[in-house]
C-alpha positions as CSV (number, residue, x, y, z in Angstrom):
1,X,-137.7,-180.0,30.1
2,X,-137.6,-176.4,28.7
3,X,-133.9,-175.9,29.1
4,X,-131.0,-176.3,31.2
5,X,-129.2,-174.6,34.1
6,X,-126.1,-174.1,36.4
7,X,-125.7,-172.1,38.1
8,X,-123.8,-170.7,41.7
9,X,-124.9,-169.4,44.7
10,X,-125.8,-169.1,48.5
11,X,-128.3,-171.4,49.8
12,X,-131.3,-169.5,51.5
13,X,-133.9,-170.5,53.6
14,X,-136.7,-173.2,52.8
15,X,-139.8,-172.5,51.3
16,X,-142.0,-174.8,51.7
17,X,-141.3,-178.4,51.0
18,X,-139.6,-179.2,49.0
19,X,-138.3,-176.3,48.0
20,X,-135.8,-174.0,48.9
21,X,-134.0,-170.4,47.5
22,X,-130.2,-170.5,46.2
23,X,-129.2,-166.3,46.5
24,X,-127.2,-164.3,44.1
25,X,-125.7,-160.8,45.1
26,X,-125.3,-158.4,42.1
27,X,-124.6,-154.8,41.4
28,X,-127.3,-153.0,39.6
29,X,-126.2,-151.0,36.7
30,X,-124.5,-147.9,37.2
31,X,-125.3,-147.9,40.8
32,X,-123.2,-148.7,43.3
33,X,-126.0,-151.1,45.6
34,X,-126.2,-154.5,45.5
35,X,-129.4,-156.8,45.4
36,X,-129.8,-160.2,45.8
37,X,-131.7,-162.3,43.7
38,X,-133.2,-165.8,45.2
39,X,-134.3,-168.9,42.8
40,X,-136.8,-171.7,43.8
41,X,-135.2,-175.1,43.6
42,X,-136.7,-178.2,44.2
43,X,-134.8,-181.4,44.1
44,X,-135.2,-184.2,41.4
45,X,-136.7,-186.8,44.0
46,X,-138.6,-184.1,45.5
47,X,-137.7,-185.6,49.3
48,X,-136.8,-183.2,52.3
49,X,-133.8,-186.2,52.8
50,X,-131.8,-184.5,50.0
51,X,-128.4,-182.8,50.8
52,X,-130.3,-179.4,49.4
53,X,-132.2,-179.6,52.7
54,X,-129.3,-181.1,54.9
55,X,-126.6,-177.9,54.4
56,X,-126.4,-175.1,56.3
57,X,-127.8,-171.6,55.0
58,X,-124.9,-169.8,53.6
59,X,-123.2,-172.6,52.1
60,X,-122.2,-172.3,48.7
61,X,-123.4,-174.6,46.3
62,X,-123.5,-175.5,42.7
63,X,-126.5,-176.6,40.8
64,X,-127.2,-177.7,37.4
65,X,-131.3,-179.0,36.3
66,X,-134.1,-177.8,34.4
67,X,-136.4,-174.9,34.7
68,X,-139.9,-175.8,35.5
69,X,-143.2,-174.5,36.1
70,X,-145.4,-175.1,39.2
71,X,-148.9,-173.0,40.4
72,X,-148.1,-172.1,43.6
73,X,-144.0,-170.9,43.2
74,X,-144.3,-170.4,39.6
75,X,-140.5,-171.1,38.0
76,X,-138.1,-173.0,39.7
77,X,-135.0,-175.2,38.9
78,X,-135.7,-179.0,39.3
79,X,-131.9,-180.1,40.1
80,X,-130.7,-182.6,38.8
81,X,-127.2,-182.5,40.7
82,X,-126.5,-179.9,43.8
83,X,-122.4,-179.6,44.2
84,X,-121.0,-178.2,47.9
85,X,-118.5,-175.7,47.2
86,X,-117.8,-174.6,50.1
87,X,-119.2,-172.5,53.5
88,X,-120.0,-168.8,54.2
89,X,-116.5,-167.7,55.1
90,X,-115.5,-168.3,51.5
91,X,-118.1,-165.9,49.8
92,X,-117.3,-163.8,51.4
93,X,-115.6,-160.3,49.0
């Protein structure tokens, strides 16, 4: 493990099993445009059976794990726990 993480966003589409992107939107400095930023995760038991894989795109979600390394994605979060917080309609600003 070379540290931990939590963090909160959007789930995004699948990868490739079994991984899949959790968005962040964010305003870059000074500008007025947002971006969005998308993470890797994978979960802990690596199955396409986990709840990661079962909730709808859109559906925000909290996850805390480890940051890992892997050849073909390069760094992702392994999750250890993946939280529902909630659908769409509540992200949105």
């Amino acid at each position: 493990m070379l540290c931990s993480i939590i963090m909160c966003g959007r789930l995004g589409e699948n990868i490739e099993a079994p991984f899949r992107y959790v968005e962040f939107d964010r305003l870059l400095r000074g500008k007025e445009k947002q971006i969005t930023d998308k993470i890797p995760v994978c979960p802990w038991d690596k199955s396409d059976k986990s709840s990661l894989f079962t909730m709808k795109q859109g559906t925000l979600v909290l996850v805390s794990g480890s940051l890992e390394r892997d050849e073909k994605i390069g760094l992702y979060v392994l999750s250890d726990a993946i939280h529902y917080l909630g659908d769409k309609q509540f992200n949105k600003l």
